[in-house]
VEXDREN-875004 format. One line per 5 residues: number of its first residue (from 1); for each residue x, y, z of N, C-alpha, C, O. Coordinates in steps of 0.001 Angstrom, whole numbers. Layout:
<sites>
NUM> X Y Z X Y Z X Y Z X Y Z ~ ...
</sites>
This chain:
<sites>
1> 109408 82671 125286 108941 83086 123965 108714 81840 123105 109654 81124 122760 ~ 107323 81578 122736 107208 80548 121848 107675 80973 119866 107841 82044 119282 ~ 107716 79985 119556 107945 80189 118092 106789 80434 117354 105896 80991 117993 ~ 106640 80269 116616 105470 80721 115572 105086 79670 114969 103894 79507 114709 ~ 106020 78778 114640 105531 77141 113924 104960 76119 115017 104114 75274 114724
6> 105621 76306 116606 104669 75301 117590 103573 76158 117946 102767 75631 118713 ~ 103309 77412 117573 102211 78138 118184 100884 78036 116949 99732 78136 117371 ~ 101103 77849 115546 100202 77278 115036 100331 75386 114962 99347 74815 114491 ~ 101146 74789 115279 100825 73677 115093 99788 72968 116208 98996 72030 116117 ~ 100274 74110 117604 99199 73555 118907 98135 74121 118558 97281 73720 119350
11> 97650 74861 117796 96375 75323 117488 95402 74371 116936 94309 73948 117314 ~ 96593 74065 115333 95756 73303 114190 95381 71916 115156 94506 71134 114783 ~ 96184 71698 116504 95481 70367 116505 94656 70063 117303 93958 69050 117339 ~ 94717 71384 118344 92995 71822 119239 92426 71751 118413 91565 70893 118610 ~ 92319 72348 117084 91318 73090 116481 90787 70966 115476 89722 70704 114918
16> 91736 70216 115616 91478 68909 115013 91588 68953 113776 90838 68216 113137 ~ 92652 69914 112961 92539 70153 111786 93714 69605 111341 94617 69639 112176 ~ 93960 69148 110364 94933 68769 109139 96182 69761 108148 95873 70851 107667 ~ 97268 69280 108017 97256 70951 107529 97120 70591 105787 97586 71373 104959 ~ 96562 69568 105469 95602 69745 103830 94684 70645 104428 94505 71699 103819
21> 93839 70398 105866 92636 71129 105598 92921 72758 106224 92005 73579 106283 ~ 94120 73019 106602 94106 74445 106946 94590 75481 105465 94424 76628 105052 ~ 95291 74169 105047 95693 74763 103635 94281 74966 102840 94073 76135 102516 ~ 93464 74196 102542 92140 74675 102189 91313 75661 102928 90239 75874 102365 ~ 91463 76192 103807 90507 77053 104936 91346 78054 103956 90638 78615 103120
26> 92869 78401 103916 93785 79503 103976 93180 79733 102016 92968 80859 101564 ~ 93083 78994 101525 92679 79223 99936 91188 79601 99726 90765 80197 98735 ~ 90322 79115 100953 89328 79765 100702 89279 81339 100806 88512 82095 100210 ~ 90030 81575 101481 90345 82979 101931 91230 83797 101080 91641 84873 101514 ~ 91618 83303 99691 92178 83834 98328 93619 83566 98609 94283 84323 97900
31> 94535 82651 99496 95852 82643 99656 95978 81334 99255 95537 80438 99975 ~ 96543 81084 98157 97053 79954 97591 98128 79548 98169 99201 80024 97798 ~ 98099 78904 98860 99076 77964 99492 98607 76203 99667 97477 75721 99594 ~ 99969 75487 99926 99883 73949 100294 99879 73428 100741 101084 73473 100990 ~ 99564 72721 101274 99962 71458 102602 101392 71961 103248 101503 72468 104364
36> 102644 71674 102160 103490 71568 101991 104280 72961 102790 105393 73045 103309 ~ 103151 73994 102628 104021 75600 103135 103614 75380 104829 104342 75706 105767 ~ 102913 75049 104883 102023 74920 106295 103183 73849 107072 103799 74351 108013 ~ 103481 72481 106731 105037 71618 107202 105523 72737 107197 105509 73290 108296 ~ 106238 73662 105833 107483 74299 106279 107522 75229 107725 108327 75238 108657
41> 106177 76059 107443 105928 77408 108782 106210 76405 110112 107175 76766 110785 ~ 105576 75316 110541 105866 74281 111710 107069 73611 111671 107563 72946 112582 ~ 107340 73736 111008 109009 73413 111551 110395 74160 111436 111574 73929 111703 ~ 109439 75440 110762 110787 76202 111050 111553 76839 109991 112299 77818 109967 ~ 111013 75704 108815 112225 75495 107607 111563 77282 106749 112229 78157 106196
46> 110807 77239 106874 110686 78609 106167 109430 79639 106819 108601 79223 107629 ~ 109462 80801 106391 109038 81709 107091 107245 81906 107149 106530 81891 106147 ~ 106912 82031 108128 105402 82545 107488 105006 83873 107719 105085 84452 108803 ~ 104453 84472 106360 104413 86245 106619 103231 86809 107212 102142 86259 107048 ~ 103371 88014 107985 102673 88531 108878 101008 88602 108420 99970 88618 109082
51> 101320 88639 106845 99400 89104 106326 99072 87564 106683 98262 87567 107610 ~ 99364 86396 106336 98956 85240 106321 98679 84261 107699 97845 83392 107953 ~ 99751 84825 108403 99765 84568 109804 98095 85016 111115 97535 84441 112047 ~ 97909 86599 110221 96649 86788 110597 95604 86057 110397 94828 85715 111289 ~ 95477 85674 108851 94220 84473 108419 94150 83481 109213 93084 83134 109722
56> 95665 82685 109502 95900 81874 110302 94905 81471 111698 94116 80580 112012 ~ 95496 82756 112318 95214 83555 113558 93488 83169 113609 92958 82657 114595 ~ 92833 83494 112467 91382 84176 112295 90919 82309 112637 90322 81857 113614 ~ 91428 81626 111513 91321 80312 110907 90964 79049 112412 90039 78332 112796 ~ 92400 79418 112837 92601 78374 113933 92254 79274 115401 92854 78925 116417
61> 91216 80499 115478 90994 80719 116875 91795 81428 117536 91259 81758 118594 ~ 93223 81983 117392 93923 82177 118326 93747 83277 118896 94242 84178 118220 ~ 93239 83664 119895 92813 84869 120457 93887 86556 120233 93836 87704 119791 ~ 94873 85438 121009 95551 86799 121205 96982 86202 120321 97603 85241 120776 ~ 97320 86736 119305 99095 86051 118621 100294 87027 119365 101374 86523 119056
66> 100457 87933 120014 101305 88550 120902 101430 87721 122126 102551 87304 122416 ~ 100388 87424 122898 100095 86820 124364 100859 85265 123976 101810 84848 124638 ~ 100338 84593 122933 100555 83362 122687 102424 83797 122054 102963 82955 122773 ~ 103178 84210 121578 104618 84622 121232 105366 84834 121999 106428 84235 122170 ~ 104778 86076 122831 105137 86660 123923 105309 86190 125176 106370 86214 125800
71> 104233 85745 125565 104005 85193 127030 102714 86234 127776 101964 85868 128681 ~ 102721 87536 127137 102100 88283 127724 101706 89463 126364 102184 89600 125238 ~ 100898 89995 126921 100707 91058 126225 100104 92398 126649 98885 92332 126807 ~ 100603 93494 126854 100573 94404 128024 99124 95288 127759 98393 95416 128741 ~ 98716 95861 126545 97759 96156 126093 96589 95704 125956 95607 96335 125565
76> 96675 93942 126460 95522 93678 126496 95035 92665 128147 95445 91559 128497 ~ 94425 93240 128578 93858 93538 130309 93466 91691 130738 93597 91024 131765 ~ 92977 91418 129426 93041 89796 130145 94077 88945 130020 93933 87756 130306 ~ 95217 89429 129590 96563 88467 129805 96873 88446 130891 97740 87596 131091 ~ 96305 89505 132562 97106 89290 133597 95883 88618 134217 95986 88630 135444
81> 94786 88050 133800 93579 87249 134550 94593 85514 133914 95498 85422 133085 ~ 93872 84371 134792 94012 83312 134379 92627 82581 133919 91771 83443 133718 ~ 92285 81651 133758 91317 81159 132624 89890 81526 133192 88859 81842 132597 ~ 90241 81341 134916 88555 81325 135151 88001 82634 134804 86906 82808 134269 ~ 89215 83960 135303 89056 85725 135039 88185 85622 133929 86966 85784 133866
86> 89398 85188 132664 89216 85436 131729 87963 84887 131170 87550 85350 130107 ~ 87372 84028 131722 85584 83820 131377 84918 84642 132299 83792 84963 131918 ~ 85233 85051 133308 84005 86154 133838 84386 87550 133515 83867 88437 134192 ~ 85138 87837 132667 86013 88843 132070 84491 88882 130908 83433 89495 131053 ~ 84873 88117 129971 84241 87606 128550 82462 87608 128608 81522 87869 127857
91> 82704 87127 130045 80513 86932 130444 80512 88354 130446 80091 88873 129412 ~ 80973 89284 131579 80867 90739 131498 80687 91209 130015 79574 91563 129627 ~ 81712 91214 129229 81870 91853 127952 80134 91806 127427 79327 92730 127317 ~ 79957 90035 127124 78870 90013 126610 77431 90346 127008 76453 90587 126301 ~ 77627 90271 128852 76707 91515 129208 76420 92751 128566 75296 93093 128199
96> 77837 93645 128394 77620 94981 128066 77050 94850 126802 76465 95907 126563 ~ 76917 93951 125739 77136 94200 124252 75586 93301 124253 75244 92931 123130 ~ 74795 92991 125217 73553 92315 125085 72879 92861 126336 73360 92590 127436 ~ 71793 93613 126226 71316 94314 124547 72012 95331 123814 73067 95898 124097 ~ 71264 95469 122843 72055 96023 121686 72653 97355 122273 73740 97771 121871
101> 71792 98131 123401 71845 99902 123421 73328 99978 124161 73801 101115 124176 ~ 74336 98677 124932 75268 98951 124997 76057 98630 124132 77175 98417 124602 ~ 75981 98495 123051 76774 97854 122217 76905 98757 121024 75986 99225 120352 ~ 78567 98974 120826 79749 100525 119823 78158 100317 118629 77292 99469 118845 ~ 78137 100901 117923 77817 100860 116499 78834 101141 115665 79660 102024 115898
106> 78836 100531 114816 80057 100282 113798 79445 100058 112402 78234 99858 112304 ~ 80379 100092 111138 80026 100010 110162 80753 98334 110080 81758 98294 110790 ~ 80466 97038 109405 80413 95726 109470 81838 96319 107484 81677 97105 106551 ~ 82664 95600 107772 83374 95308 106863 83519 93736 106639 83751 92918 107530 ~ 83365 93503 105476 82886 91811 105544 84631 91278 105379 85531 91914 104831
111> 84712 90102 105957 86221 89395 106273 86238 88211 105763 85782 87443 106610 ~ 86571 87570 104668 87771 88670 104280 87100 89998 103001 85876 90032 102874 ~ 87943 90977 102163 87539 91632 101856 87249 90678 100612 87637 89511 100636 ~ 86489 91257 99420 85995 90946 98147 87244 90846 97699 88087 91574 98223 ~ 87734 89714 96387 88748 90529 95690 88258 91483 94824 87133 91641 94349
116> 89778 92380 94637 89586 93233 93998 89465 92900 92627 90083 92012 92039 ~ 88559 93740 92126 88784 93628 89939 89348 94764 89226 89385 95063 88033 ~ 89931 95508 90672 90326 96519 89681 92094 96043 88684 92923 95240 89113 ~ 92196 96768 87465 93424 96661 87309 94736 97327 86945 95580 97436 86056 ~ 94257 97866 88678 95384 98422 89019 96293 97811 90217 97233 98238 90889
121> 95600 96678 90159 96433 95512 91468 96817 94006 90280 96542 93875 89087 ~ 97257 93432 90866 98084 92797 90235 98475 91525 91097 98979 92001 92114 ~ 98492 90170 91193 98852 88862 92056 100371 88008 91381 100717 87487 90321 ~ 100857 88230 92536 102133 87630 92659 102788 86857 93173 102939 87153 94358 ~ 103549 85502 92743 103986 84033 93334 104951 84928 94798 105994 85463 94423
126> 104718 85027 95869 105661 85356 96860 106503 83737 97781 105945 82893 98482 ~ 107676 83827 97459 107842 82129 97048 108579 81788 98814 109493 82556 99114 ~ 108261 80894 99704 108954 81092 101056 109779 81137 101407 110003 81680 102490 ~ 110912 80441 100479 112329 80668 100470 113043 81831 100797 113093 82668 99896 ~ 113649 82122 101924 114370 83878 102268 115907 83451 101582 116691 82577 101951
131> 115987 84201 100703 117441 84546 99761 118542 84735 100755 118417 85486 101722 ~ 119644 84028 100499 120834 84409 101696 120702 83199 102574 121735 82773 103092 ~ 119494 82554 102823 119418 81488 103690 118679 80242 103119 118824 79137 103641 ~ 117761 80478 101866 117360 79530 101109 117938 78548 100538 119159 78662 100440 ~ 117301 77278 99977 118269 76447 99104 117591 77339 97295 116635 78059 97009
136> 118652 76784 96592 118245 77802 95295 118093 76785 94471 119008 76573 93675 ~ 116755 75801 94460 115994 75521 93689 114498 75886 94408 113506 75216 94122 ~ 114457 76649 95058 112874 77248 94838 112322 77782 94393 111332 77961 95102 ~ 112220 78436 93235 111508 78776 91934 110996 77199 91556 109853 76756 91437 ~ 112099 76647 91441 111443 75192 90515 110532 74902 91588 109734 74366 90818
141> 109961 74794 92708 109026 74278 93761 107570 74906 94132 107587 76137 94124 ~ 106445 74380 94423 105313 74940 95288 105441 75440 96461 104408 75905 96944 ~ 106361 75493 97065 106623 76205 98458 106236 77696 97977 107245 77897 97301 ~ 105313 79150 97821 104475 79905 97634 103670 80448 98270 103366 79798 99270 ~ 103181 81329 98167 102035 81945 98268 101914 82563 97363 102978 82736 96767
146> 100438 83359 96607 99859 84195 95668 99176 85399 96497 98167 85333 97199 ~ 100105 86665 96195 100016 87899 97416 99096 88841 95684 99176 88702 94464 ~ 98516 89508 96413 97871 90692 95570 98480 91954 95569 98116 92396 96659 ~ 99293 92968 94959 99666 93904 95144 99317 94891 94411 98874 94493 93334 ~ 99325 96617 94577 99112 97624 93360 100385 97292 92320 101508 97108 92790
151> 100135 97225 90854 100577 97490 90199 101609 98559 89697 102487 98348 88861 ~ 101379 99655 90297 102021 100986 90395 103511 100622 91555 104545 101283 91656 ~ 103152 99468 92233 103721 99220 93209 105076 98291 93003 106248 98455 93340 ~ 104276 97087 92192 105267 96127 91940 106333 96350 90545 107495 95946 90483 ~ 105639 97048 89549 106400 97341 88488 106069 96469 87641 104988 96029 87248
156> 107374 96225 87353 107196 94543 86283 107913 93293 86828 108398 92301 86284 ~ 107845 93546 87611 107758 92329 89020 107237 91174 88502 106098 91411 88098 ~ 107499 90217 88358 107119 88711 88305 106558 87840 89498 105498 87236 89662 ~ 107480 87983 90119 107013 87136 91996 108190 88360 92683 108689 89432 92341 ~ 108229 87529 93702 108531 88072 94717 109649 87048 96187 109281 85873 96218
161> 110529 87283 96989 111463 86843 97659 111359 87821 99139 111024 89001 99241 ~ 111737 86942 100106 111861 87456 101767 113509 87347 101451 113972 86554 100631 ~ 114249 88213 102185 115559 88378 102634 115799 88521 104069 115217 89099 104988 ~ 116880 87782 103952 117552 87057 105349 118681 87616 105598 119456 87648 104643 ~ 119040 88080 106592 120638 88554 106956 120694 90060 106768 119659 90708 106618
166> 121856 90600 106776 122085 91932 106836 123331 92174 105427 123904 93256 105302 ~ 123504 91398 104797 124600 91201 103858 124459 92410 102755 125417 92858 102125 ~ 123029 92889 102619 122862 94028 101542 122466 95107 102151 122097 96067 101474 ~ 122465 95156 103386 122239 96816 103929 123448 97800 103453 124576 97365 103222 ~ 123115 99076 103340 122233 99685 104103 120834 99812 102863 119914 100614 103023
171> 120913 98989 101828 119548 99725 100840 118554 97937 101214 117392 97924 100806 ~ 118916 97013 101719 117792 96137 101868 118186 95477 103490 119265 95509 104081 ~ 117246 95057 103796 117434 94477 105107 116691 93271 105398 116050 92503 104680 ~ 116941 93303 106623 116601 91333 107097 114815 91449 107288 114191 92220 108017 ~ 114312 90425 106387 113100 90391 106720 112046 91172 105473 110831 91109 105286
176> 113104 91875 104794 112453 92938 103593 112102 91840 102505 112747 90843 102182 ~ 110734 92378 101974 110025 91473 100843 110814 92305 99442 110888 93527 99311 ~ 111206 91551 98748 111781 92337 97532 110799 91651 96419 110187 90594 96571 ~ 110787 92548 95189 110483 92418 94068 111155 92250 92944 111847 93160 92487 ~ 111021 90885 92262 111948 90263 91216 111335 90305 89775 110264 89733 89572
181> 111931 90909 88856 111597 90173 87008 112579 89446 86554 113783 89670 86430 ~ 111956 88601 86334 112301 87180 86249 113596 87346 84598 113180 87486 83448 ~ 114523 87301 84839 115681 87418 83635 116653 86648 83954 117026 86722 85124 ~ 117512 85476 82841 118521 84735 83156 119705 85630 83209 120769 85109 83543 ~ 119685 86762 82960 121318 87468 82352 121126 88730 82933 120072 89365 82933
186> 122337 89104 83492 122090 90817 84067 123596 91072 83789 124525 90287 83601 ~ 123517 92819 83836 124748 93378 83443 125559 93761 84707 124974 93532 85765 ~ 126749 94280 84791 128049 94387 85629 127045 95173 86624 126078 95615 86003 ~ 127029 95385 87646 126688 96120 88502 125003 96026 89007 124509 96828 89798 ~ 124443 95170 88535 122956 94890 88853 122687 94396 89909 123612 93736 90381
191> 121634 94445 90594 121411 93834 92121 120237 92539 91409 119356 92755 90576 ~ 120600 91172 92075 119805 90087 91470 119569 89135 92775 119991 89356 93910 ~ 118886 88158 92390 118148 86513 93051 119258 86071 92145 119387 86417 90971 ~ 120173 85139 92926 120985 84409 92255 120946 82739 93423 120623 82496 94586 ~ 121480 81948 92242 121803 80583 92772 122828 79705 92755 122907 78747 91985
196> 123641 80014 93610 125201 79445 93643 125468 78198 94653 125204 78138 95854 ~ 126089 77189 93790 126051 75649 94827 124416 74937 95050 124422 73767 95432 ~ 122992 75623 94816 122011 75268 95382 121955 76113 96739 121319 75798 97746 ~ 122895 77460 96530 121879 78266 97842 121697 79495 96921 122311 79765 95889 ~ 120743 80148 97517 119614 81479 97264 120650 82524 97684 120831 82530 98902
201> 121373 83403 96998 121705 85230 97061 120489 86188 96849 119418 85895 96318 ~ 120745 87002 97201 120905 89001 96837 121671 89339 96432 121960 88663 97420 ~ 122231 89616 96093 123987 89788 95786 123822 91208 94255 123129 91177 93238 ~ 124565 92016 94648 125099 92912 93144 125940 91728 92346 126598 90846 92897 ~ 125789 91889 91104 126717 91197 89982 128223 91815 89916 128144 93032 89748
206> 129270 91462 89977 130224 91927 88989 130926 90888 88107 131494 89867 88496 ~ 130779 91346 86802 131095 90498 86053 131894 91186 85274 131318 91879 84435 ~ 133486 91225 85291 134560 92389 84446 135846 91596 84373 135642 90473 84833 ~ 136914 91733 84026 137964 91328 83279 138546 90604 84470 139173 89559 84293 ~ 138350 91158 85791 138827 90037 87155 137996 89227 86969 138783 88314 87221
211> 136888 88592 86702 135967 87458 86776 134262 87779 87392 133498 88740 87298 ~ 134216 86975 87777 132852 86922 88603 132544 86883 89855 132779 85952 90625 ~ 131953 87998 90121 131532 87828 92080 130721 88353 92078 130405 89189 91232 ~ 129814 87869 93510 128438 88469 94140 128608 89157 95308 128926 88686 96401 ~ 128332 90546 94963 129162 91281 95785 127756 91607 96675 126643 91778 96178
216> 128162 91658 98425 127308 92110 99440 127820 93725 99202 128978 94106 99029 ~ 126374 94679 99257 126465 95938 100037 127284 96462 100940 127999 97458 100831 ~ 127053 95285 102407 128036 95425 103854 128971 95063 103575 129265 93876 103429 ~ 129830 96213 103399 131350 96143 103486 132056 95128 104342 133207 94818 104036 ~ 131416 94530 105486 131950 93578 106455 132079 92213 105804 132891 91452 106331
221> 131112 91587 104270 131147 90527 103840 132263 90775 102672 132547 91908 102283 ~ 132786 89734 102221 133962 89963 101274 133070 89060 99947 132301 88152 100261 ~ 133229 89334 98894 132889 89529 97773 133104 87338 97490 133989 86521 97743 ~ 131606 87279 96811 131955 85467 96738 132119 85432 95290 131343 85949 94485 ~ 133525 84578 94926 133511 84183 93456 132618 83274 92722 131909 82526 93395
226> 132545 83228 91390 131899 82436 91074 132636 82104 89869 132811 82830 88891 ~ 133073 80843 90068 133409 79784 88816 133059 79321 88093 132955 78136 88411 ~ 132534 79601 86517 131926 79462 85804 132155 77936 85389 131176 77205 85240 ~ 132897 77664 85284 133850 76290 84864 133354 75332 85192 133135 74336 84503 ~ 132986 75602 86860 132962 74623 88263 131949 74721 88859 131579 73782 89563
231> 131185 75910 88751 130329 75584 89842 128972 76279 89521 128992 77367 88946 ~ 127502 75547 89956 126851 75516 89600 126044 76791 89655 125424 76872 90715 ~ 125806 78129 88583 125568 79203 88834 124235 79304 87965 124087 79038 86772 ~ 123081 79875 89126 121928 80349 87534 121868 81777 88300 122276 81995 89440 ~ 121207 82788 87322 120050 84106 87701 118819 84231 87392 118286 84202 86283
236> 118192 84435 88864 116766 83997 88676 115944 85321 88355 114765 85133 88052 ~ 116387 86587 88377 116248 87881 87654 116852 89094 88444 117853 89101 89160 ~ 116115 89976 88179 116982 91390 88580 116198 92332 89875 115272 92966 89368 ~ 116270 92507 90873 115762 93215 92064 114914 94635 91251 115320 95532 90512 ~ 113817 94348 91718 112853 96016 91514 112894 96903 92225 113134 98057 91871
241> 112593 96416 93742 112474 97099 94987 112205 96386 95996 111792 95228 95935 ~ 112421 97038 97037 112144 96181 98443 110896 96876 99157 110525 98039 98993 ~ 110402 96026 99884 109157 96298 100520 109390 95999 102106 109732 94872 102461 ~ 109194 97044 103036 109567 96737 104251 107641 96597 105060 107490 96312 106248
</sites>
């Protein structure tokens, strides 16, 4: 099983590309991203999400992103040919599809889509840092993307956070995109983006006459204090919802 950061980095460099210039291919395509997110996805340090991974995909050629992850891919008939198959596989295809009378008719959806103007969607900093495993100065950083979402959807959502671990199940889980409004202060019992020592939480608040802790959901994690005195605490706002 390959990773996902050497499986676009062997691409970008068949493909002889830079990752300034994949980061520009990926913005032409309305995803604001940096140089800088493109290092992180190749080495590991942070995540790259499935919508973006496709552009990727589109960007740098990669035929098949299951076959190339996987090793294989069962659904699709030329993963069990080897290279030469798979060009007299491909000559066939383009036999059938030349001339036109064998070839599907379809309606052409142009790629990528238009943006939208309606406003009932709405664009949001989705920042790469996964909470629980992040360092917690990424708000202050360009590590990002700018995701488009319905409005009806996000709320009053500001940006947006990936979550890591299982620490807040059973209502969020590993891998779930959550939705944040951005507030320094929350009350006893709130679910928040918090930053303790310079690492990234999820965590419920309790803040009552015992003191301060960030309490996990899973009963299996025990409740982390927080020392106001001592140790370095911000809130980066209050959880909307999660998006699986």
């Amino acid at each position: 099983m390959e990773n996902i950061g050497a499986i676009i980095t062997s691409y970008r460099k068949k493909a002889h590309m830079s990752q300034i210039e994949l980061a520009d291919r990926l913005q032409e395509d309305g995803i604001d991203v940096s140089s800088k997110s493109v290092s992180a996805w190749e080495t590991g340090r942070n995540e790259i999400s499935a919508r973006i991974f496709l552009h990727v995909c589109r960007i740098l050629k990669i035929p098949d992103c299951l076959e190339e992850y996987f090793g294989s891919n069962p659904n699709n008939p030329l993963t069990m040919l080897n290279d030469e198959g798979k060009q007299k596989a491909l000559s066939y295809i383009d036999l059938l599809t030349h001339p036109v009378s064998y070839a599907r008719k379809s309606n052409v959806i142009p790629y990528p889509p238009a943006p939208s103007d309606s406003p009932s969607m709405i664009r949001l900093r989705l920042y790469d840092a996964r909470v629980s495993a992040g360092r917690g100065d990424f708000l202050d950083s360009d590590y990002y993307t700018t995701i488009e979402v319905p409005a009806t959807e996000a709320g009053d959502a500001d940006f947006a956070v990936t979550i890591h671990g299982d620490s807040m199940e059973p209502v969020f889980h590993d891998h779930d995109m959550v939705y944040v409004h951005r507030q320094e202060t929350l009350t006893d019992g709130e679910i928040g983006i918090f930053s303790l020592n310079d690492n990234a939480y999820i965590k419920k608040l309790k803040n009552d006459d015992e003191g301060t802790f960030l309490i996990s959901l899973n009963q299996k994690y025990e409740p982390i204090p927080v020392h106001l005195d001592r140790d370095s605490f911000r809130i980066f706002g209050r959880v909307c919802r999660a998006i699986r």
